[in-house]
C-alpha positions as semicolon CSV with decimal commas, in nm:
position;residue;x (nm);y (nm);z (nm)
1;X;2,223;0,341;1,764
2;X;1,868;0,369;1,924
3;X;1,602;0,613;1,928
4;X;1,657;0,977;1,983
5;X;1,403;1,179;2,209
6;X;1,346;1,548;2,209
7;X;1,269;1,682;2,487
8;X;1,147;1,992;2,578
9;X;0,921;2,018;2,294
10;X;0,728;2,321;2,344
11;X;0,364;2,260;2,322
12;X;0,125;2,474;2,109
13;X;-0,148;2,611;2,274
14;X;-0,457;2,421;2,208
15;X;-0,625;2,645;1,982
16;X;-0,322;2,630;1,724
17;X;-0,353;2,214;1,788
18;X;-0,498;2,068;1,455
19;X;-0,767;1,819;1,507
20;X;-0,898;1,526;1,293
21;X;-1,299;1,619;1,177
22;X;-1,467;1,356;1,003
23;X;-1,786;1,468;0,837
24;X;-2,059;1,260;0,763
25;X;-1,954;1,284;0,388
26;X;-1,656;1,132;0,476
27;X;-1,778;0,855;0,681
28;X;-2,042;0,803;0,407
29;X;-1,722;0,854;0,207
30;X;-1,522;0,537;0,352
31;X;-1,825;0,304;0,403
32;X;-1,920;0,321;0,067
33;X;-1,551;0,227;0,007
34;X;-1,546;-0,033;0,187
35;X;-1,895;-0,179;0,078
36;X;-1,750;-0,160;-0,298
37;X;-1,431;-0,393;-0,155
38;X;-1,680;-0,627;-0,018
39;X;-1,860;-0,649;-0,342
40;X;-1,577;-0,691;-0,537
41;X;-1,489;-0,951;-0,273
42;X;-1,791;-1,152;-0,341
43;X;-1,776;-1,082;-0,728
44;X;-1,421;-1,224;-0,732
45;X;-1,437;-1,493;-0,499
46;X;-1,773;-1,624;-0,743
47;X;-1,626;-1,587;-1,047
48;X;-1,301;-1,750;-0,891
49;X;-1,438;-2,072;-0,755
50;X;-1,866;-2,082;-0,856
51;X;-1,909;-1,965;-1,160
52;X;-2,163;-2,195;-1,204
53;X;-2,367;-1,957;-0,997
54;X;-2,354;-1,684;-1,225
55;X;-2,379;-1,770;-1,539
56;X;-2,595;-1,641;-1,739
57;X;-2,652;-1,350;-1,540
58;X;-2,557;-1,016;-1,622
59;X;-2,278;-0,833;-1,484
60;X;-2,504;-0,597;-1,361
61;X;-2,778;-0,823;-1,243
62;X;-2,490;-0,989;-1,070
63;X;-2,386;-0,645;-0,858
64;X;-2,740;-0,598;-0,796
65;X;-2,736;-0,959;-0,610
66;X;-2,415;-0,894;-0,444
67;X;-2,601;-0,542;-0,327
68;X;-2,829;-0,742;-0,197
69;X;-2,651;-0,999;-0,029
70;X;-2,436;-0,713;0,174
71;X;-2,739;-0,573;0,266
72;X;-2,886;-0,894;0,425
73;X;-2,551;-0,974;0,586
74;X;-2,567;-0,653;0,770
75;X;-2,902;-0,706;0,840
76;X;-2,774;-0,943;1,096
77;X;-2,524;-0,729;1,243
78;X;-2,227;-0,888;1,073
79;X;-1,986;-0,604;1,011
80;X;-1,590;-0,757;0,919
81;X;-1,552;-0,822;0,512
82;X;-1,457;-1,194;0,592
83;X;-1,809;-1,236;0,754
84;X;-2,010;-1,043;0,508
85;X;-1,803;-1,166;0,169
86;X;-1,915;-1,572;0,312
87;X;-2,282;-1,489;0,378
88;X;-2,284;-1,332;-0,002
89;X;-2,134;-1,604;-0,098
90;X;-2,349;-1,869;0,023
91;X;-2,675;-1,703;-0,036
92;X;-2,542;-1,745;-0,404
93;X;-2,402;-2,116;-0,358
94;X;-2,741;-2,229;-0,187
95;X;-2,996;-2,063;-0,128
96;X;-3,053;-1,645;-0,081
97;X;-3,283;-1,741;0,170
98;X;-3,080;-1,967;0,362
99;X;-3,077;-1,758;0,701
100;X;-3,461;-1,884;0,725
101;X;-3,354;-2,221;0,781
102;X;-3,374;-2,258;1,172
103;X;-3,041;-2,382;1,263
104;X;-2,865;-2,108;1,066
105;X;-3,058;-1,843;1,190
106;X;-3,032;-1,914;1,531
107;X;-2,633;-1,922;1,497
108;X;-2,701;-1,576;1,301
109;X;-2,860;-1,443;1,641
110;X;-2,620;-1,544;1,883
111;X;-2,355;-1,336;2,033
112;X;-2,069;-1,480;1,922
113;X;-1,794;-1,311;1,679
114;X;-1,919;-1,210;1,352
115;X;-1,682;-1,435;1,181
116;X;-1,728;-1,731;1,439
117;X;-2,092;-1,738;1,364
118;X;-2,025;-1,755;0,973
119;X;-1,767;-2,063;1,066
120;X;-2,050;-2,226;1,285
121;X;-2,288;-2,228;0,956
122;X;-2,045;-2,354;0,782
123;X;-1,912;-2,652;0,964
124;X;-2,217;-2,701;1,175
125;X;-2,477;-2,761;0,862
126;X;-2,463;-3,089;0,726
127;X;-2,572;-3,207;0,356
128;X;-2,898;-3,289;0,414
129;X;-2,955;-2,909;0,600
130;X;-2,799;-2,758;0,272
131;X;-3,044;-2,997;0,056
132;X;-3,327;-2,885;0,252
133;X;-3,201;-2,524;0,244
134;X;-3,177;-2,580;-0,185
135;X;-3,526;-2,731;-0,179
136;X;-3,653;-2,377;-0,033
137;X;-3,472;-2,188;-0,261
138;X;-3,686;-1,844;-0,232
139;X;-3,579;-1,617;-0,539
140;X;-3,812;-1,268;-0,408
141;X;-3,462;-1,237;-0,132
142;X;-3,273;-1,123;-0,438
143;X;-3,539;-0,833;-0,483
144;X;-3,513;-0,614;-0,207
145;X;-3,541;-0,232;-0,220
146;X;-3,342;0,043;-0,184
């Protein structure tokens, strides 16, 4: 049995055609949507494997952070949840400041894939880069306004 066509469809004229509007509420809408996903994303994946990193912190100290850490990720143009959820993630594990060390930034400002360049920080940065990175820890990232 395969697919039936119809043919001979008689078109409606395009003023009776119905046509998808987003408004800016709704696109506002959706990214604030999404940016709650990627929270809850970070949130999870810290509670889920560093805990460490949070404890002792507030539940709402700890969205603040995560607030925070979005908004630096897309500070750097990185825009897919997998890219944005890691650098949350590791400003928590090491350092918020770590996109000041130089090897990590300069992998933040090439043109590769979003999620490529999280990879590259990942695998690229040795022990001794993440030590130096922990040594710097710089607290004032966390307090960024709105």
């Amino acid at each position: 049995m395969g697919h039936r066509f119809v043919r001979n469809v008689r078109r409606q004229p395009l003023h009776n055609r119905y046509y998808m509007i987003i408004k800016s509420q709704q696109i506002a809408s959706m990214r604030a949507k999404l940016n709650v996903n990627v929270e809850t994303s970070i949130i999870n994946c810290l509670n889920e494997n560093y805990k460490y990193c949070i404890e002792g912190i507030s539940d709402q100290m700890v969205r603040d952070m995560v607030k925070t850490s979005t908004f630096y990720a897309k500070s750097f143009n990185l825009k897919t949840n997998y890219s944005i959820v890691l650098f949350g993630v590791l400003m928590f594990i090491s350092a918020p400041n770590f996109f000041e060390y130089p090897i990590a930034n300069e992998i933040l400002g090439t043109k590769l894939t979003d999620n490529d360049r999280m990879d590259r920080i990942v695998n690229h940065l040795q022990e001794r880069d993440w030590e130096y990175i922990r040594s710097k820890y710089n607290e004032s990232i966390w307090l960024v306004e709105d």
